[in-house]
C-alpha positions in Angstrom: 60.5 64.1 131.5 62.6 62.7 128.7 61.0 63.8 125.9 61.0 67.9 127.8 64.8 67.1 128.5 65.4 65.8 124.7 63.0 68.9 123.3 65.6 71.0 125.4 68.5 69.9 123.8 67.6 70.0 120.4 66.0 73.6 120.9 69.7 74.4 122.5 71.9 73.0 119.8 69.2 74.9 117.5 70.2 77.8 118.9 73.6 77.0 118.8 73.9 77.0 115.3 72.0 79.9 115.0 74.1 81.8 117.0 77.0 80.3 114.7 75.2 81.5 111.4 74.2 85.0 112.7 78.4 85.5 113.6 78.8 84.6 109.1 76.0 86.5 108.2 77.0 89.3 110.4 80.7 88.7 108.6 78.8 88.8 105.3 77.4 92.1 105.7 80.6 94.1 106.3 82.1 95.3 103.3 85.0 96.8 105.4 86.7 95.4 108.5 87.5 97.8 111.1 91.3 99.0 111.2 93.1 97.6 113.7 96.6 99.2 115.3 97.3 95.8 117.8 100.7 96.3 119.7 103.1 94.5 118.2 105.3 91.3 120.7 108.6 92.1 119.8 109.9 89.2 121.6 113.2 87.9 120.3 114.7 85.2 121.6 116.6 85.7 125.0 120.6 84.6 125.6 119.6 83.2 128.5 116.4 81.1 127.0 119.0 79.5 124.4 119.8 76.1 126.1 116.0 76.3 126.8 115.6 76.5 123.3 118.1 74.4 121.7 116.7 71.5 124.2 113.6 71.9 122.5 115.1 72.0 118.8 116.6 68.9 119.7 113.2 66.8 121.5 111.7 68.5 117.9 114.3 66.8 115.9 113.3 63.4 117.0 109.7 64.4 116.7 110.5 65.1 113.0 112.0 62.0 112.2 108.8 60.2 113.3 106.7 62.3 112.2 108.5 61.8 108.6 108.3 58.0 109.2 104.4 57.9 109.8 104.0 59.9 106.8 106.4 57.4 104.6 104.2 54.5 105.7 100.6 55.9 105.6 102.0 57.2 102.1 102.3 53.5 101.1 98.6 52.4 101.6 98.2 48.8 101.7 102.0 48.0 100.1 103.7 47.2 96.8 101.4 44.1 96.1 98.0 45.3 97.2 99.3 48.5 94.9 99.9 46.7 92.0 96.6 44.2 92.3 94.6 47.5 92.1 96.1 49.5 89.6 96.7 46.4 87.1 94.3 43.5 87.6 91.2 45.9 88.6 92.7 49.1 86.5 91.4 51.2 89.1 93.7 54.7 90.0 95.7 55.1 93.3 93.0 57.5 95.8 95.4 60.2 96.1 95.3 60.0 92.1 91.5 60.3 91.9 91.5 63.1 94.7 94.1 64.9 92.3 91.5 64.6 89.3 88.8 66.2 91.8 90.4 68.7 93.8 91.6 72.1 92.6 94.9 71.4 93.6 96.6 69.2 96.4 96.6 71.9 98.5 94.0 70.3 100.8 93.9 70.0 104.7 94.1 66.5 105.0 92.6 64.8 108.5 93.8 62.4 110.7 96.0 61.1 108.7 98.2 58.5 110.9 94.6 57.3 112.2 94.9 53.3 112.5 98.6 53.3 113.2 99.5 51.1 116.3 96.4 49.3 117.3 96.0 46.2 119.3 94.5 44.5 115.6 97.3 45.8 113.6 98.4 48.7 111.2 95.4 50.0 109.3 96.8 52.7 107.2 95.2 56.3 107.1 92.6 53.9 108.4 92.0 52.7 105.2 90.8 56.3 104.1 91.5 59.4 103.4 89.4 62.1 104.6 90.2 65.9 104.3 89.2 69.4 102.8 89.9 70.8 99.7 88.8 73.1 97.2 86.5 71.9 94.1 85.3 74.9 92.2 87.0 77.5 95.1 84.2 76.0 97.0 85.7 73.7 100.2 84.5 70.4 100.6 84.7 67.3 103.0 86.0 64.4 101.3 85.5 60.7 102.1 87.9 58.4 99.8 88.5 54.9 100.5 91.6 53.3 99.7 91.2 49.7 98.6 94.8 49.0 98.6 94.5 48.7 102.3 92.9 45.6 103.5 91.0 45.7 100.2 88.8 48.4 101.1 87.3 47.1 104.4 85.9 48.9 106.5 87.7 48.6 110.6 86.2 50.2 113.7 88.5 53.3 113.2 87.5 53.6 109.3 84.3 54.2 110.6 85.4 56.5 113.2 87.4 58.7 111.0 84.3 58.8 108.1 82.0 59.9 110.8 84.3 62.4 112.1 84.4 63.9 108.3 81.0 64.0 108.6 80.5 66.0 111.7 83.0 68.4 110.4 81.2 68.7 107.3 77.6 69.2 109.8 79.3 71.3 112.3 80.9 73.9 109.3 78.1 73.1 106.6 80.7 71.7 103.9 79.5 69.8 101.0 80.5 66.5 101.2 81.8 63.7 98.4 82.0 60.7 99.2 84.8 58.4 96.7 83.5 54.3 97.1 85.6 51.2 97.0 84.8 49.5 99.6 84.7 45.8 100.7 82.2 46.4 103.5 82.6 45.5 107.5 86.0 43.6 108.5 83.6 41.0 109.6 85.7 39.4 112.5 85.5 43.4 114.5 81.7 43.5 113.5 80.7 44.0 117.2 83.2 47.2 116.8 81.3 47.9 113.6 77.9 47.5 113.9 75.6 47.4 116.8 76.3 50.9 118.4 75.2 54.6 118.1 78.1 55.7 116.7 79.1 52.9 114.9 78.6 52.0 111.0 74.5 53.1 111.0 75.3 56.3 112.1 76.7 57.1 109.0 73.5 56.1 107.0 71.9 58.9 109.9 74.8 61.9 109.6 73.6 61.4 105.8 69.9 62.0 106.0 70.2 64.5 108.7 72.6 66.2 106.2 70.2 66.4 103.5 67.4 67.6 106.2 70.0 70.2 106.4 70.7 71.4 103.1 74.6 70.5 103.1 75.1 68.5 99.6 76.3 65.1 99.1 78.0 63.6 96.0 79.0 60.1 95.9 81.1 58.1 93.0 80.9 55.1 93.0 84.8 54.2 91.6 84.9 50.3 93.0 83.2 48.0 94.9 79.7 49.3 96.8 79.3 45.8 99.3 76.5 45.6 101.9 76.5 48.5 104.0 78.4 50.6 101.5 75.8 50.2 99.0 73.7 52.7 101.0 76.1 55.6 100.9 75.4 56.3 97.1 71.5 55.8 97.6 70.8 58.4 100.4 73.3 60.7 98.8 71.7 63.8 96.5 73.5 62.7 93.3 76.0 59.6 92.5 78.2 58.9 89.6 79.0 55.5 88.8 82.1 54.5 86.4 81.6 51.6 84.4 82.9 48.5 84.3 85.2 49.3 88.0 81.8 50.4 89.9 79.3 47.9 91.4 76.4 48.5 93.8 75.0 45.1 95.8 74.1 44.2 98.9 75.8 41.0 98.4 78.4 40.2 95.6 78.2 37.2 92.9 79.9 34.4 95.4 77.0 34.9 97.7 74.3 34.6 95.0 76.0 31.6 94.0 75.9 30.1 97.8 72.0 31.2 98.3 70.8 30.2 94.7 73.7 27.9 92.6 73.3 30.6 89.9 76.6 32.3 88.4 76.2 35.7 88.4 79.1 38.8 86.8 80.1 41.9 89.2 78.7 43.9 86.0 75.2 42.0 85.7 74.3 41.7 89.4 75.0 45.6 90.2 77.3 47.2 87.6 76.8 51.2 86.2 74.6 50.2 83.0 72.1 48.1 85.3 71.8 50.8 88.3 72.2 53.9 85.5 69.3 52.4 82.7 67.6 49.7 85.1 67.5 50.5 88.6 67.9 54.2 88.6 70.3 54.2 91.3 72.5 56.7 90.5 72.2 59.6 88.1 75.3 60.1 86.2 77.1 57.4 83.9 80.5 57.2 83.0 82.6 55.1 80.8 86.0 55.9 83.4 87.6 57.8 85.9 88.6 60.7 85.2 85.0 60.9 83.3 83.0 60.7 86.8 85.4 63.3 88.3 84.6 66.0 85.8 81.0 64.9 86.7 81.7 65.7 90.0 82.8 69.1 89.2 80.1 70.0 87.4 77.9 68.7 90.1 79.6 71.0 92.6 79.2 73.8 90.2 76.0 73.5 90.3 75.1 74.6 94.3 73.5 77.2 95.6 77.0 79.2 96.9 78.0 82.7 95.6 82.3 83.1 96.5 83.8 86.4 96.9 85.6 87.9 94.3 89.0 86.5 93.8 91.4 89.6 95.8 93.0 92.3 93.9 97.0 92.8 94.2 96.6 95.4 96.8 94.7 93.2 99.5 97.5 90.0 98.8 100.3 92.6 99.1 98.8 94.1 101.7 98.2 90.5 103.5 101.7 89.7 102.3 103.7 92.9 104.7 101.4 91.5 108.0 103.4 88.3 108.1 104.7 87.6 111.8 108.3 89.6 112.5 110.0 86.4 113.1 110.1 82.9 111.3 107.6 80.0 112.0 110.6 77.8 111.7 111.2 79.3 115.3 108.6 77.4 116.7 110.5 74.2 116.7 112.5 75.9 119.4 109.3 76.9 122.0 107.4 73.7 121.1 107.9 72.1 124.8 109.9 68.9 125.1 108.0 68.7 128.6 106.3 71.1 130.9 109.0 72.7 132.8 110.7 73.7 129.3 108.0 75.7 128.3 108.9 79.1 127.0 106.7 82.6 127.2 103.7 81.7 125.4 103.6 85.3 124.0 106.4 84.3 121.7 104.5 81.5 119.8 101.6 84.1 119.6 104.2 86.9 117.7 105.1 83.6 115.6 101.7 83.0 114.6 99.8 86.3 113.9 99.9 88.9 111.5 102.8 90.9 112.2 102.9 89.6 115.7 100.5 92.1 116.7 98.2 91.3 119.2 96.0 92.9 122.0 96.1 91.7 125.2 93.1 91.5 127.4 93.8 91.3 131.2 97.1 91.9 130.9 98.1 92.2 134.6 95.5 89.8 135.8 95.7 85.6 136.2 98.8 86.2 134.2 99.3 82.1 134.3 96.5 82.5 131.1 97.4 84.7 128.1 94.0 86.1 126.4 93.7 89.1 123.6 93.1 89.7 120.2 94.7 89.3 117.1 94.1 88.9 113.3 95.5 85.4 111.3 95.6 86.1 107.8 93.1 89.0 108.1 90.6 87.2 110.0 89.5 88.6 113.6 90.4 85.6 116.5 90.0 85.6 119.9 93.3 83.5 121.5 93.7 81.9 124.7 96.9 80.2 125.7 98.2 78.3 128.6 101.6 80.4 130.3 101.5 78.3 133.5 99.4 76.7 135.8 95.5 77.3 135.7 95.2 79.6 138.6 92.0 80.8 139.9 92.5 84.3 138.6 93.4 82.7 135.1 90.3 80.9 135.1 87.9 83.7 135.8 90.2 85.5 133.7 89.7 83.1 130.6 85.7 82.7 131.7 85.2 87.0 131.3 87.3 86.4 127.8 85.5 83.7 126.5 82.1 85.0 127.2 83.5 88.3 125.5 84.2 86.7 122.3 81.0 84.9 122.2 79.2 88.1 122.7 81.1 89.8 119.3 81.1 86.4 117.9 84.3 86.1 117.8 86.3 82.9 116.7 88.5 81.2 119.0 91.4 79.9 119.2 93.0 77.5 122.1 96.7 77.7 122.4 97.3 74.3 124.9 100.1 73.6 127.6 98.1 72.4 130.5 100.5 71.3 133.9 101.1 68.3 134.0 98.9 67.2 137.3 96.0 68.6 139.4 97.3 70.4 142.6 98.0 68.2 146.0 95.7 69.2 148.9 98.2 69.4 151.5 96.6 72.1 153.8 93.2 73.3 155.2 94.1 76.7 153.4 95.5 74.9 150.4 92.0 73.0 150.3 90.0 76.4 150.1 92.2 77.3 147.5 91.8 74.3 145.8 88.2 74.8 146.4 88.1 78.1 145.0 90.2 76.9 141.6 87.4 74.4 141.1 84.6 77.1 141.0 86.3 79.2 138.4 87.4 76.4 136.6 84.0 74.9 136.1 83.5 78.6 135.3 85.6 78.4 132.5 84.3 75.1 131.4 81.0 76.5 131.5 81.8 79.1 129.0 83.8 77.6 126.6 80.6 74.9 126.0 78.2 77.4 126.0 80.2 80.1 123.1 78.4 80.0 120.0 81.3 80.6 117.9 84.0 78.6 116.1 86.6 77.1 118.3 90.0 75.8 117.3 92.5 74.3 119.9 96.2 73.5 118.9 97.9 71.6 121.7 101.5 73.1 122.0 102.6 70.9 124.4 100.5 69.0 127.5 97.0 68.2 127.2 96.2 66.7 131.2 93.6 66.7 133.6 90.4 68.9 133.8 92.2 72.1 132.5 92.6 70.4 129.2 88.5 70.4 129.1 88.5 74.1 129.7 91.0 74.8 127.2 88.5 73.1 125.3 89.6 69.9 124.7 88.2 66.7 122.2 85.4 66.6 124.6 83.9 70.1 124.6 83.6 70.1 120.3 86.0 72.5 119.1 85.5 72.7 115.1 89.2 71.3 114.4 91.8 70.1 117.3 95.1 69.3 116.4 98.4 68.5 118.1 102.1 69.5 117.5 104.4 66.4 117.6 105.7 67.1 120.7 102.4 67.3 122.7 101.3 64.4 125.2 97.6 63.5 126.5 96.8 61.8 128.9 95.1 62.5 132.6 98.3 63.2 134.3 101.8 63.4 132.4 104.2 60.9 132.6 106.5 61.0 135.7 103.6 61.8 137.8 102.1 59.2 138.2 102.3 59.1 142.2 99.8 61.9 142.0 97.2 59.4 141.1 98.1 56.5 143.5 97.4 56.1 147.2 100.6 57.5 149.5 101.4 53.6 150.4 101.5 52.1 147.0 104.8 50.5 145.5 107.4 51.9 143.7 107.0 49.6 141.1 103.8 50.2 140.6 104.4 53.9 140.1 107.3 53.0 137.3 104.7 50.8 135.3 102.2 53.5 135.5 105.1 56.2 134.0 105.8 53.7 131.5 102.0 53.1 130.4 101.9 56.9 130.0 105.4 57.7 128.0 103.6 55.2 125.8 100.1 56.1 125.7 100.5 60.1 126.0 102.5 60.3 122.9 101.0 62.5 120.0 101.3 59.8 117.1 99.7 57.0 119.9 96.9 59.9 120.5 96.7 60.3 116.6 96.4 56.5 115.9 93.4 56.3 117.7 91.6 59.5 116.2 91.7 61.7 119.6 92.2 64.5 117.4 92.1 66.1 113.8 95.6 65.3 113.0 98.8 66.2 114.1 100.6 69.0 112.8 104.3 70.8 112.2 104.7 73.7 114.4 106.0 76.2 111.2 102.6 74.9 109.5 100.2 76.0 111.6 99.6 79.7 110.7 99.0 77.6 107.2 96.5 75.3 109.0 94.3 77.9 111.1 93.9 80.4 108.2 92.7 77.3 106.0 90.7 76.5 108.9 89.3 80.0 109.3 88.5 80.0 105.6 86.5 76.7 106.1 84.6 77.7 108.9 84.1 81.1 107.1 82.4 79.3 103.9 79.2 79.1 105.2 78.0 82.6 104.5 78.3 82.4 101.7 75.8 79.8 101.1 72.7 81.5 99.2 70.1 79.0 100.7 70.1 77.6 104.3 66.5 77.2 105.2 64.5 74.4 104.5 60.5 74.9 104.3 58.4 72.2 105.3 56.9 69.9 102.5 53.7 69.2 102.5 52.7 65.5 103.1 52.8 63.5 100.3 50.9 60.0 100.1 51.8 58.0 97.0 
């Protein structure tokens, strides 16, 4: 029964991605998208939605200045010392430094970056790596760089989480993937954090295997130290460059051999570039320094399988340039929510967002508590749905009809999130069989969204709570990026409502801790800390962010070679 139930799933996701490569091959064989003539939201901002606004401005303000301050301190890395120890003892460059010799330019989406602030074992900055997407070549690719300023490379419970998120990204959108080395290995005192479970530090030996199986390349440099579970992460990639001198692959390092053996042993000698480049054969490209192994890199990448359109003449980027939105994204900063009950037309963050604030609304008069149409975002087709009150029953079979639409012109999607901020009380027989009713469409909705083979991207705006948050497709139902505005909160119920979750007789005092325990916990930068989501973004950014991510997810068609043949056994 398990193995028919595990053949299921695995013929399911199959078809999944099948479905998700016939919507880019479908893409790749237009050589003209249809006009469009989308209404246009002319929706100014209101006199009497100004102290609405200006509220907001202000809650955004404050969001600012922290967002500014997490920034400043993941910007730092492991501080002044552990900066200058790296750069002058072990003349190794800074990692945004090396990702400035790979990348085309440093206009990359970078991912997660305030993961490991705030946790119960300390500050682990950027969780001691950066990962992201940029452009090498004009071809976008995951990156994985460690920075060994930060606990000297170690690798934490959420370093591992964040490198195997980059991974899935890479899997879910077929990215190629580099991987930049300097790593220490496990923090050994968290090992049970680390090691022993299925998505723990193996799995990313597995993402990289099933990878290969899957024809998405994988460069690695090696560009520092390359200790005990690191050292596999060049090996099982499809090419490595090592640097000399700086590099070193071994499963344990010289004060180890001298425990097990007595014998005195250099970094070089025991696993440096010459020995794993002339001796071992462990990785394929040599290179006397840094910035050497970087234009190796290039030239790898260069060298796949991927044919890019042609760059756009000066009619299509003017053209693109006249379809900005009527009104400014700095706007935005005035309808992001400070809580639920300042939320603003939804509409008007949609004219902020697509290309001039056109957009054609589906269901217009119906479940009106759910905003669903169409739109374009820097030319490309998306499907929206966006919270504009509570999920009603209509909303939700409303949002079910849309999202099955979408997946039936594979269509991307994209969530705009303000969920209420508890479930609705049961406080009469008929409220009960409304209640009742909500859940059906609901799961509806849920249903859908899980089941539409196209790309999903969900932006919280403001709440993320309860079971509408799953079918506005939430962290758990695998949109291809989620990200949160500063101001958003998630958590299961928002703060100040807590006494929806307790029994009618509990104590006050109980209900205040609770409230406190979720002001803290729902916060964005707490939710961001602990990798719930992609990263958290400015509101005036995200048109930015969702046409990179559109181009990302786009990238795939043009890949020239997706199918892998069987190979023959061979015994040797």
């Amino acid at each position: 029964m398990q193995r028919c139930m595990l053949s299921f799933v695995n013929r399911f996701a199959e078809q999944r991605w099948k479905c998700s490569v016939r919507w880019m091959s479908s893409a790749a064989g237009r050589r003209r998208a249809l006009r469009s003539a989308f209404p246009v939201l002319d929706l100014p901002l209101q006199p009497i939605q100004r102290h609405v606004y200006e509220g907001n401005l202000r809650n955004s303000s404050a969001c600012l200045k922290k967002y500014t301050e997490c920034s400043e301190k993941v910007r730092k890395g492991g501080g002044e010392n552990a900066i200058a120890r790296h750069t002058k003892r072990n003349r190794k460059l800074l990692v945004r430094d090396r990702l400035r010799l790979l990348l085309d330019d440093e206009d990359f989406l970078e991912l997660s970056p305030f993961a490991g602030l705030g946790l119960p074992y300390g500050d682990i900055s950027s969780a001691g790596c950066l990962t992201g997407i940029g452009r090498i070549n004009g071809l976008w690719c995951v990156f994985i760089a460690n920075d060994a300023t930060v606990k000297g490379g170690t690798a934490y419970p959420i370093t591992v989480k964040k490198q195997l998120r980059a991974q899935e990204i890479a899997i879910q959108n077929r990215l190629p993937c580099v991987y930049l080395v300097d790593s220490g290995g496990a923090f050994l005192p968290l090992q049970s954090e680390i090691f022993p479970d299925k998505n723990q530090g193996g799995r990313t030996f597995y993402n990289e295997a099933i990878m290969s199986a899957m024809k998405i390349p994988q460069v690695s440099v090696v560009c520092g130290s390359c200790t005990a579970g690191g050292a596999y992460i060049p090996t099982m990639a499809e090419e490595a460059v090592m640097v000399h001198r700086i590099g070193t692959i071994f499963l344990g390092g010289p004060p180890l051999v001298k425990a097990a053996t007595g014998e005195e042993v250099t970094p070089e000698d025991l696993g440096g570039a010459r020995l794993h480049a002339e001796v071992s054969g462990c990785v394929d490209h040599f290179a006397w320094e840094e910035k050497e192994a970087f234009d190796y890199t290039r030239n790898i990448i260069s060298t796949l399988n991927f044919q890019l359109p042609e760059e756009e003449g000066e009619e299509t980027a003017k053209r693109k340039a006249e379809e900005e939105p009527l009104y400014s994204s700095e706007e935005l900063l005035g309808l992001a929510p400070q809580s639920y009950n300042n939320s603003l037309d939804v509409k008007m963050v949609v004219s902020r967002l697509t290309d001039g604030s056109r957009f054609q609304e589906f269901k217009a008069r119906y479940g009106t508590t759910l905003v669903t149409g169409f739109a374009k975002i820097h030319g490309h087709l998306v499907g929206i749905v966006a919270n504009n009150g509570e999920m009603s029953y209509e909303a939700a079979l409303k949002g079910s009809h849309f999202v099955q639409l979408c997946h039936q012109r594979d269509v991307p999607l994209i969530f705009l999130q303000n969920t209420a901020p508890t479930a609705a009380l049961t406080q009469s027989i008929a409220k009960a069989e409304k209640n009742s009713n909500h859940l059906k469409a609901q799961g509806s909705m849920m249903s859908a969204v899980a089941c539409a083979a196209v790309p999903k991207i969900t932006v919280v705006i403001g709440g993320c709570h309860g079971a509408d948050s799953y079918a506005m497709c939430g962290r758990a139902f695998d949109p291809n990026f989620l990200f949160l505005w500063p101001n958003a909160r998630v958590s299961v119920t928002a703060p100040g409502h807590a006494g929806s979750l307790l029994p009618p007789d509990s104590e006050q005092e109980d209900e205040q801790k609770l409230n406190r325990k979720l002001q803290e916990e729902s916060s964005a930068f707490y939710s961001s800390g602990r990798m719930w989501d992609d990263g958290v973004i400015l509101p005036q950014d995200t048109r930015k962010v969702l046409r990179d991510c559109l181009d990302i997810i786009r990238q795939q068609q043009y890949q020239m070679s997706t199918e892998k043949l069987q190979s023959a056994l061979l015994r040797m």
